[in-house]
Backbone as JSON, one array per atom type, in Angstrom:
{
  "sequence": "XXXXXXXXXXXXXXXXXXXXXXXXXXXXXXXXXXXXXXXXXXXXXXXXXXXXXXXXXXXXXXXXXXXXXXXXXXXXXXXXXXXXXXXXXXXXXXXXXXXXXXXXXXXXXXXXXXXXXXXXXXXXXXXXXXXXXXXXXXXXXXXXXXXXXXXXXXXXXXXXXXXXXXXXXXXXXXXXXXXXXXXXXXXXXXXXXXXXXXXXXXXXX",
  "N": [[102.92, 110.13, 77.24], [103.97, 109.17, 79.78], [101.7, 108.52, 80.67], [100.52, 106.23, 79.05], [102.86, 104.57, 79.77], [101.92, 103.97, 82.13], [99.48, 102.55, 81.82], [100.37, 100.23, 80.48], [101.5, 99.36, 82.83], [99.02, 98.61, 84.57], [97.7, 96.56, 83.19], [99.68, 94.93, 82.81], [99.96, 94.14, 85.98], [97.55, 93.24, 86.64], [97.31, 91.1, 84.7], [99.21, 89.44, 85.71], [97.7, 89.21, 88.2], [95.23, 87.8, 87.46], [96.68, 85.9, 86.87], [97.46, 84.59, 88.82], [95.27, 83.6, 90.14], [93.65, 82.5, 88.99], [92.27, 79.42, 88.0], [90.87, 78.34, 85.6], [91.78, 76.98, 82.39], [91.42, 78.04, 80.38], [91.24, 81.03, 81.02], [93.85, 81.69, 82.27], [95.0, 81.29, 79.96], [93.54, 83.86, 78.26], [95.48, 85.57, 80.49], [97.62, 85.69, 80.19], [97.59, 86.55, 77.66], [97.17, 88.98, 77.67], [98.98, 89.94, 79.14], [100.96, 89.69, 77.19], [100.0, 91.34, 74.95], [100.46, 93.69, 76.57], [103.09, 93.24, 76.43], [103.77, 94.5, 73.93], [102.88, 96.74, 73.75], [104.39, 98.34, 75.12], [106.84, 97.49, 74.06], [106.28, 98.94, 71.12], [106.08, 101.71, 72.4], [108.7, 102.29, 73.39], [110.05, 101.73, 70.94], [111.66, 99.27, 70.51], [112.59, 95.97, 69.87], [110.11, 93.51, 70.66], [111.04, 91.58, 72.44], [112.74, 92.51, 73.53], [111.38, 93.73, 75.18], [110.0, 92.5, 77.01], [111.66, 91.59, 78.13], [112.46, 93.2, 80.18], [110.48, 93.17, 82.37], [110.5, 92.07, 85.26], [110.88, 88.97, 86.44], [107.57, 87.47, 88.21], [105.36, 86.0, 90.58], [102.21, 85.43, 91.72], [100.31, 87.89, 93.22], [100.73, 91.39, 92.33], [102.85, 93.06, 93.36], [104.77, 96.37, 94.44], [108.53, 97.07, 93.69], [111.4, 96.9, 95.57], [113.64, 99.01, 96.54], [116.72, 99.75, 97.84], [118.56, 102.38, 98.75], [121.96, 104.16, 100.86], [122.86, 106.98, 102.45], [126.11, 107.89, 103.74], [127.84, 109.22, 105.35], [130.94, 111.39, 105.43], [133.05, 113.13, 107.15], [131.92, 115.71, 105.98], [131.32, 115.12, 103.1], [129.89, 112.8, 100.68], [129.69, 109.5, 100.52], [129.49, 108.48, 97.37], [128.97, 105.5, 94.05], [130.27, 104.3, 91.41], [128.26, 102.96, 88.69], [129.36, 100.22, 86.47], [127.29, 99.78, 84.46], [125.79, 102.27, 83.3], [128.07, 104.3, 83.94], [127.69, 106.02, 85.62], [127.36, 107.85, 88.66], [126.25, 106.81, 91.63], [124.16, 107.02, 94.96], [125.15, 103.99, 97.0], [123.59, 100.74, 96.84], [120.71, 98.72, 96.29], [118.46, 95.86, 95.66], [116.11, 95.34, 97.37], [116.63, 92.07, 99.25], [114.94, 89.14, 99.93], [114.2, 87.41, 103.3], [115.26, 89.2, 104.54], [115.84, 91.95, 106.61], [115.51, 95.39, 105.72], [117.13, 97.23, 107.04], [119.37, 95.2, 107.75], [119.37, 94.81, 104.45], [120.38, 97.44, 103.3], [123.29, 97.94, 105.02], [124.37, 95.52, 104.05], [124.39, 95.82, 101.18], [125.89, 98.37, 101.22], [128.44, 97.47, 101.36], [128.96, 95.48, 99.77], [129.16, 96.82, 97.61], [130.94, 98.96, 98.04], [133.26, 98.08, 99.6], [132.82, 99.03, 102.35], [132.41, 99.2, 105.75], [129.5, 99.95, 107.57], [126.7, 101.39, 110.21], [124.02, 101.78, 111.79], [121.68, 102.27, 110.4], [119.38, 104.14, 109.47], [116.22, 105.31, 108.44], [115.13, 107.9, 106.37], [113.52, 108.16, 104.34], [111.05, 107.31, 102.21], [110.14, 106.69, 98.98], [107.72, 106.68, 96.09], [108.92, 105.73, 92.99], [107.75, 106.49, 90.59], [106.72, 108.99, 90.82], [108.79, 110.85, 90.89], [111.48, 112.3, 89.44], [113.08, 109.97, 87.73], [114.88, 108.34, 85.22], [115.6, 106.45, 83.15], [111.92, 106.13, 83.17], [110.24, 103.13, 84.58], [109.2, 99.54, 83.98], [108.11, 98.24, 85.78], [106.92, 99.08, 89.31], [107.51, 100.7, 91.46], [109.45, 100.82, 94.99], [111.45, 103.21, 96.63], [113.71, 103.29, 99.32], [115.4, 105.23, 101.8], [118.53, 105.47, 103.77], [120.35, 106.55, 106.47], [123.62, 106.3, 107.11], [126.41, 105.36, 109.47], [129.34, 105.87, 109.02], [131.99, 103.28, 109.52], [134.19, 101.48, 109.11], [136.9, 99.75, 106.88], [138.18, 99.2, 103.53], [138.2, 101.21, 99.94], [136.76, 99.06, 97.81], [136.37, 97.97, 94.15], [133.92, 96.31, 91.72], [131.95, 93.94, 89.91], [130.1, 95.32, 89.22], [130.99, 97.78, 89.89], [132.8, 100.55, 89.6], [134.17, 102.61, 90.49], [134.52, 104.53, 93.84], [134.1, 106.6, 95.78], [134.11, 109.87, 97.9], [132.19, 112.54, 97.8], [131.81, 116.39, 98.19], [129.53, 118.07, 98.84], [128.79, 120.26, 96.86], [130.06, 119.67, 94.86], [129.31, 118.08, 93.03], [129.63, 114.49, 91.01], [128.81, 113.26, 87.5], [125.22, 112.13, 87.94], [123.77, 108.93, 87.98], [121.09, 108.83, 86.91], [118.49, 107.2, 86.9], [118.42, 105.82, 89.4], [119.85, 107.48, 91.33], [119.02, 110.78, 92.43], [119.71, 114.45, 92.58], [118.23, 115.5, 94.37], [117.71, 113.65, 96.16], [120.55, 113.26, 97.53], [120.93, 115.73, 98.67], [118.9, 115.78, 100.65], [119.61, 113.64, 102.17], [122.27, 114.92, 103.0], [120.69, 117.01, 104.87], [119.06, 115.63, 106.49], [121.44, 114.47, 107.67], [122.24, 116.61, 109.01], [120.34, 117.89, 110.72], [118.94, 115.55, 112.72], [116.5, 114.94, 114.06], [114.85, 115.63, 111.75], [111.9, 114.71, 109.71], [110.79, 111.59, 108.51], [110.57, 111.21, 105.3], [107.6, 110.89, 103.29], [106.27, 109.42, 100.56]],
  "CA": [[103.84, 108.98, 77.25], [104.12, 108.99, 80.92], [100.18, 107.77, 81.16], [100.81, 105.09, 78.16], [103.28, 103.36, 80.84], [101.26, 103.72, 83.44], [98.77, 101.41, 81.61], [100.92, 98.58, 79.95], [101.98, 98.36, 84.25], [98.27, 97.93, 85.15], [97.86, 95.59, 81.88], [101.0, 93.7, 82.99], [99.41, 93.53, 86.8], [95.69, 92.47, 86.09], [97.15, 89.62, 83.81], [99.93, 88.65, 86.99], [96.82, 88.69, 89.06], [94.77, 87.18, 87.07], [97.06, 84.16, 86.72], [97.44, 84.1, 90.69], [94.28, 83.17, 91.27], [92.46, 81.44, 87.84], [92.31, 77.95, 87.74], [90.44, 78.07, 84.34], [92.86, 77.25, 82.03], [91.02, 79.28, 79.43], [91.39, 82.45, 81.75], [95.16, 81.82, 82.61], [95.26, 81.72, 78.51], [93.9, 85.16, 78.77], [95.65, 86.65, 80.74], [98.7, 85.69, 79.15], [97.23, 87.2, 75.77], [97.09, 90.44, 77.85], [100.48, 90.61, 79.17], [101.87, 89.52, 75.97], [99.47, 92.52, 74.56], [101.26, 94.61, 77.3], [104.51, 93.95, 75.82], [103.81, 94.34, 72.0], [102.43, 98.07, 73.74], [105.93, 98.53, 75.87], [107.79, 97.39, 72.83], [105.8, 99.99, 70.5], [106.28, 102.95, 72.95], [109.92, 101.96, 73.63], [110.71, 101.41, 69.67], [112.29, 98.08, 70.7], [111.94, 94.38, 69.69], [108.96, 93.05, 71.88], [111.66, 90.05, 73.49], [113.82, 93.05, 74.86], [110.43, 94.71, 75.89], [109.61, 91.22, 77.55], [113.27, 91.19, 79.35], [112.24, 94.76, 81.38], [109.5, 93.08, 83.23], [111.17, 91.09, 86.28], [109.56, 87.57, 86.28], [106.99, 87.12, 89.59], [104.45, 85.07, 90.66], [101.24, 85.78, 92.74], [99.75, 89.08, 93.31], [101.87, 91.95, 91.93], [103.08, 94.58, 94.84], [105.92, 97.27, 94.38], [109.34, 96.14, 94.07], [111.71, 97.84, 97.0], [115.25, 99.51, 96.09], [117.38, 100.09, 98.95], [119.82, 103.42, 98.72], [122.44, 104.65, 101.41], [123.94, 108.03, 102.54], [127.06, 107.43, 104.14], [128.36, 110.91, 105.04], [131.97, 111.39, 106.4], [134.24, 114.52, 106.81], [131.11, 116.18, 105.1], [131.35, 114.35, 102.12], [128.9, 111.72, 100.86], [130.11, 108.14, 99.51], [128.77, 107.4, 95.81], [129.55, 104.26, 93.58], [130.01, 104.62, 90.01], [128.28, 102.41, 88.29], [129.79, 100.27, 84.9], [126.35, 99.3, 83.66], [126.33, 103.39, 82.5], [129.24, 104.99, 83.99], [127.91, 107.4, 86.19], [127.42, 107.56, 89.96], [124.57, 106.71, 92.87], [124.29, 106.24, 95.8], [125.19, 102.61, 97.26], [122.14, 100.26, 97.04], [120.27, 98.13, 95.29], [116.85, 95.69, 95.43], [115.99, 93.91, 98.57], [116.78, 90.58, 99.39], [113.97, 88.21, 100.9], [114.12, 87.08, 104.31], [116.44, 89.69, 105.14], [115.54, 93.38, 107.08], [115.67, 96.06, 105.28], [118.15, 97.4, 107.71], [120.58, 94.37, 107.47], [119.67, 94.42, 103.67], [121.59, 98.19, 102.86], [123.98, 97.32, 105.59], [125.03, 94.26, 103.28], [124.9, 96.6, 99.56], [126.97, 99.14, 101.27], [129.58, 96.6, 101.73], [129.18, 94.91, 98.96], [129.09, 98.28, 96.6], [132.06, 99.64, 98.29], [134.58, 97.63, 100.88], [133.02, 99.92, 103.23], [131.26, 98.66, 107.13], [128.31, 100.97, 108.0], [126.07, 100.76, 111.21], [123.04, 102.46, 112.73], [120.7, 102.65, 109.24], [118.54, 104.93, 110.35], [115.27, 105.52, 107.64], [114.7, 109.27, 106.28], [112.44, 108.8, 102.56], [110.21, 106.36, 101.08], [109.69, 107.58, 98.06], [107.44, 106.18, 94.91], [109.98, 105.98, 91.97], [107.09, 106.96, 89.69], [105.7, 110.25, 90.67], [109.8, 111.84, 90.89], [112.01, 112.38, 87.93], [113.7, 109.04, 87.66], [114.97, 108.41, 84.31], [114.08, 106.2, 82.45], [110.64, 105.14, 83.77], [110.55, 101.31, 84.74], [107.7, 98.96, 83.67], [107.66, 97.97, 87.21], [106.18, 100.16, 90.47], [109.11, 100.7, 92.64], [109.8, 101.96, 96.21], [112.9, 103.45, 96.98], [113.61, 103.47, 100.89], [116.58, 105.87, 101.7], [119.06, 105.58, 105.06], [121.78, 107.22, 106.66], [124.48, 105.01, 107.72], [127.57, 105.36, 109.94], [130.71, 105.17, 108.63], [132.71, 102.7, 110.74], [135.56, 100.85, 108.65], [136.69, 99.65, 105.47], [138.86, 100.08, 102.03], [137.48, 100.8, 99.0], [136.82, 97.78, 96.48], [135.72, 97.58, 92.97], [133.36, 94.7, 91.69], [132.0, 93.54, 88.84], [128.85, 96.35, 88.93], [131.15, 99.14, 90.27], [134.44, 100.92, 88.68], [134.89, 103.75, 91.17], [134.24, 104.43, 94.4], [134.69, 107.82, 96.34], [133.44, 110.41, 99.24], [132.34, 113.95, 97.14], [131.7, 117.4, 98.94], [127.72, 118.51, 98.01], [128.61, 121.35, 95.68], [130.82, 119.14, 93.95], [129.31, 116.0, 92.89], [130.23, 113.89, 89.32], [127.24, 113.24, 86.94], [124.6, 111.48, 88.6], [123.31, 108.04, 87.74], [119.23, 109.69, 87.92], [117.67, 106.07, 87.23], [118.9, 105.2, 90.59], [119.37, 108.48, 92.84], [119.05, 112.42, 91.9], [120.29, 115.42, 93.5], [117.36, 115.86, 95.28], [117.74, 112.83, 97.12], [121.71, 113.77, 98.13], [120.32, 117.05, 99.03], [117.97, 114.78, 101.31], [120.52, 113.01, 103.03], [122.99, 115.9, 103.92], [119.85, 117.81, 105.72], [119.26, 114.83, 107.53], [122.5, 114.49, 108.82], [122.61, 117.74, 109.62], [119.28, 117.72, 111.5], [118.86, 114.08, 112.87], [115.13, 115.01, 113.9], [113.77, 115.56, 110.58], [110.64, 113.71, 110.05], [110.9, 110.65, 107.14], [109.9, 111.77, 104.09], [107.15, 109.21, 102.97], [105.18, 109.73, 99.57]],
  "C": [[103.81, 108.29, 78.62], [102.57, 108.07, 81.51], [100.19, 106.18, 80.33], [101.66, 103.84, 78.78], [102.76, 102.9, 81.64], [100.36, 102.19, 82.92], [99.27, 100.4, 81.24], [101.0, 98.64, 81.79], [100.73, 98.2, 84.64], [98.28, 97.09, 84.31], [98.12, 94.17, 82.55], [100.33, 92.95, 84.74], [98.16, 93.14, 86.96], [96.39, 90.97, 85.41], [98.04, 88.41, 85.06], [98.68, 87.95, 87.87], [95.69, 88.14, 88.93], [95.33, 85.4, 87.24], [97.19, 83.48, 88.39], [96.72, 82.84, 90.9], [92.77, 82.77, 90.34], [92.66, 80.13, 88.28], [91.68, 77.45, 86.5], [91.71, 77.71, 83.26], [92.23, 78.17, 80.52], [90.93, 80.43, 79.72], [92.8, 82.49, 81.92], [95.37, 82.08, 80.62], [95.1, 83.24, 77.89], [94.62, 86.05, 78.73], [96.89, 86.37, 80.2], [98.56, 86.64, 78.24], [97.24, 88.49, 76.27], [98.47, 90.86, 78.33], [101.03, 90.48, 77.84], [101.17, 91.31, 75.16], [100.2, 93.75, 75.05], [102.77, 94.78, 76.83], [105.0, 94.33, 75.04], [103.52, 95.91, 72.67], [103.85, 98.67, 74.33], [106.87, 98.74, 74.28], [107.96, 98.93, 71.55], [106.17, 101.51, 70.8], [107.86, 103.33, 73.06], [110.83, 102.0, 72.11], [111.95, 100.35, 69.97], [111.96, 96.38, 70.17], [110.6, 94.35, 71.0], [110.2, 91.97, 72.51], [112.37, 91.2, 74.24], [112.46, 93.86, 75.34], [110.12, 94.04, 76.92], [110.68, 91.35, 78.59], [113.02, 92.22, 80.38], [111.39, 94.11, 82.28], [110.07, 91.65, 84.5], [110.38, 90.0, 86.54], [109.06, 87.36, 87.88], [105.89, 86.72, 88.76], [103.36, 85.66, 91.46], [100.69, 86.96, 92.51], [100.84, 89.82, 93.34], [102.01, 93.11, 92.99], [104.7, 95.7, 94.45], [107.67, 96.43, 94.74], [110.12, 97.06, 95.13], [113.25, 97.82, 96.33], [115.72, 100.2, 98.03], [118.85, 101.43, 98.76], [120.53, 104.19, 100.35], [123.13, 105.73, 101.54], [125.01, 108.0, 103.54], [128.23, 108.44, 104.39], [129.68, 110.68, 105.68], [133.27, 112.72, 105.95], [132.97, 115.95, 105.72], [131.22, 116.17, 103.65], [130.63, 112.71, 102.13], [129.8, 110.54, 99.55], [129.2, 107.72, 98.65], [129.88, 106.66, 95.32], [129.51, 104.76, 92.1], [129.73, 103.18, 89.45], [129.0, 101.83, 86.9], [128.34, 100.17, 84.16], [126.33, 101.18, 83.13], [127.23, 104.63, 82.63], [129.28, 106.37, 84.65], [127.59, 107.07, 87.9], [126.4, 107.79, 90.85], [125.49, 106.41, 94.28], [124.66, 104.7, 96.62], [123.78, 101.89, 97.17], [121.74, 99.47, 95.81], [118.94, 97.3, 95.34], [116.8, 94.66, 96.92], [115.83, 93.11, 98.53], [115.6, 90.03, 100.23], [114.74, 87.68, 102.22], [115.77, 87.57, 104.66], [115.46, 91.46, 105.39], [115.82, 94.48, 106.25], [117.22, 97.13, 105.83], [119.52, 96.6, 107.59], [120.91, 94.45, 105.88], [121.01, 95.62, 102.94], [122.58, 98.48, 104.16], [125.03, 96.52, 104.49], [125.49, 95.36, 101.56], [125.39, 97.67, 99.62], [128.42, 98.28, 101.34], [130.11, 95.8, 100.47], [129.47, 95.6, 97.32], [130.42, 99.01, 96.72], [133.18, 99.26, 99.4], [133.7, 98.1, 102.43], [132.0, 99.16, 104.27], [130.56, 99.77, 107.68], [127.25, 100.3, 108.81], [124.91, 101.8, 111.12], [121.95, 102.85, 111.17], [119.91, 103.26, 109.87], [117.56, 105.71, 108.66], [115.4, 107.22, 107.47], [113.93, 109.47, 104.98], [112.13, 107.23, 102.73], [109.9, 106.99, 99.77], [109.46, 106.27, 96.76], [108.42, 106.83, 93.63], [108.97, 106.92, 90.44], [106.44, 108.42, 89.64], [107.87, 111.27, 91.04], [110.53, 111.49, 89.6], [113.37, 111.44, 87.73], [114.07, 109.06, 86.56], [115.9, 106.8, 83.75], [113.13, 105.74, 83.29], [110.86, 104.1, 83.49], [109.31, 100.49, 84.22], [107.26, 98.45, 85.12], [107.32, 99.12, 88.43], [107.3, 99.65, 91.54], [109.0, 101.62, 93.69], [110.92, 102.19, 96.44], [112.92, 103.74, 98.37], [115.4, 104.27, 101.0], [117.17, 105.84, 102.88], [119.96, 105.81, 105.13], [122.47, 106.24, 107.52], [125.59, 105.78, 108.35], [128.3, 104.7, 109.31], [131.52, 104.24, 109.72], [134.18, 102.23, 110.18], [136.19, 100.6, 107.34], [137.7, 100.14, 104.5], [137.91, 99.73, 100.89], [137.76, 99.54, 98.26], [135.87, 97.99, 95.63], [135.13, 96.4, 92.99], [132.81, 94.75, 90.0], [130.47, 94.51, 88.13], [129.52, 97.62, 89.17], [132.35, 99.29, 89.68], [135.34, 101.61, 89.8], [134.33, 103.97, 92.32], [135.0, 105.83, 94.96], [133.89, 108.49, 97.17], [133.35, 112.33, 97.95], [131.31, 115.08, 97.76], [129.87, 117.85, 98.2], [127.78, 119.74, 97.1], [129.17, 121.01, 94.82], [130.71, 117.69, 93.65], [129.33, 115.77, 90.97], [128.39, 114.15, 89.08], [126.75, 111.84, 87.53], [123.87, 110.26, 88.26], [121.28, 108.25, 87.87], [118.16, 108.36, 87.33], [117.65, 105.43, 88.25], [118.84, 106.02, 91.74], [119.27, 109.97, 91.97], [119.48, 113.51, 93.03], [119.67, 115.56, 94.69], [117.53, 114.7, 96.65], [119.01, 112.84, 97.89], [121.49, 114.67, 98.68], [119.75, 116.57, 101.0], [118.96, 114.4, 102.71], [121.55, 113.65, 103.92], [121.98, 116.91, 105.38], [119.46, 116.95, 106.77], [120.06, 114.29, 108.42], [122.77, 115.53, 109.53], [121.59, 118.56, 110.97], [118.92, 116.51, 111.61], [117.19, 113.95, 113.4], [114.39, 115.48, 112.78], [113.06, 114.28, 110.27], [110.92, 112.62, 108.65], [110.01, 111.17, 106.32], [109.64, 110.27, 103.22], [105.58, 110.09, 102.03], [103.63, 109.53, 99.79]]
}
């Protein structure tokens, strides 16, 4: 199953990068006919309409490159701040997809704040990690990096929004059920050892 995705996402990027950089318009026709092929195979594997197989694939232009997820650990009193999401009601880390012409640093900075009331400083990198080779759930049709940083707590009340319900600080032997399309234990795990040793080396797939 896991190889069957793999190929609709080259599929889907051959026909992106095809259209980049055709100018035929009988080759841009193509490669169309192959993403569309890619999503009638998505659809199939998925047991879904092909238009909601079509809606999974985030619309870009140009040459296709990894998209970038931004997640924060945000430790305080030895307890780590997760968000509960509403989209399915369970809880991640803060974070979410990086913004253009913004730092990666300023960007989970901004989706801790905007995830939870809360002001956090000093991002400080500890994972890269490809979303595809760990046990994400569900697999994405897209090739995703997840970049992971530990933040200082500095200020802040919680606030709800219109993506989050709940918002709280929970002890590492006692965490809710985990949102694992977004973060997994392993990666909380991650974050406490790094606060707890501030020279551990970034963990980069």
């Amino acid at each position: 199953m896991n190889q069957w995705v793999s190929w609709v996402k080259r599929l889907q990027a051959i026909s992106q990068t095809g259209k980049a950089y055709s100018k035929d318009k009988f080759d841009i026709e193509r490669f169309d006919e192959l993403a569309s092929i890619s999503h009638q195979m998505l659809a199939q594997l998925a047991d879904t309409p092909v238009p909601k197989a079509e809606n999974l694939f985030i619309p870009e232009t140009g040459y296709p490159t990894p998209k970038v997820d931004l997640r924060a650990g945000v430790i305080k009193n030895n307890k780590i701040l997760l968000v509960r999401e509403r989209q399915d009601n369970r809880w991640t880390l803060p974070g979410g997809w990086a913004d253009v012409c913004e730092t990666p640093s300023q960007g989970i900075v901004r989706e801790v704040y905007e995830e939870s009331g809360f002001n956090v400083t000093n991002p400080t990198l500890v994972a890269i990690k490809d979303r595809d080779i760990h046990p994400y759930v569900p697999k994405y049709p897209q090739h995703i990096y997840k970049l992971f940083f530990l933040c200082t707590f500095e200020s802040g009340q919680p606030l709800t929004n219109i993506e989050i319900s709940e918002i709280d600080f929970f002890e590492r032997d006692n965490l809710p059920e985990l949102s694992e399309s977004r973060v997994l234990r392993d990666d909380i795990e991650l974050m406490f050892r790094c606060h707890e040793n501030p020279t551990t080396e970034v963990l980069v797939d």
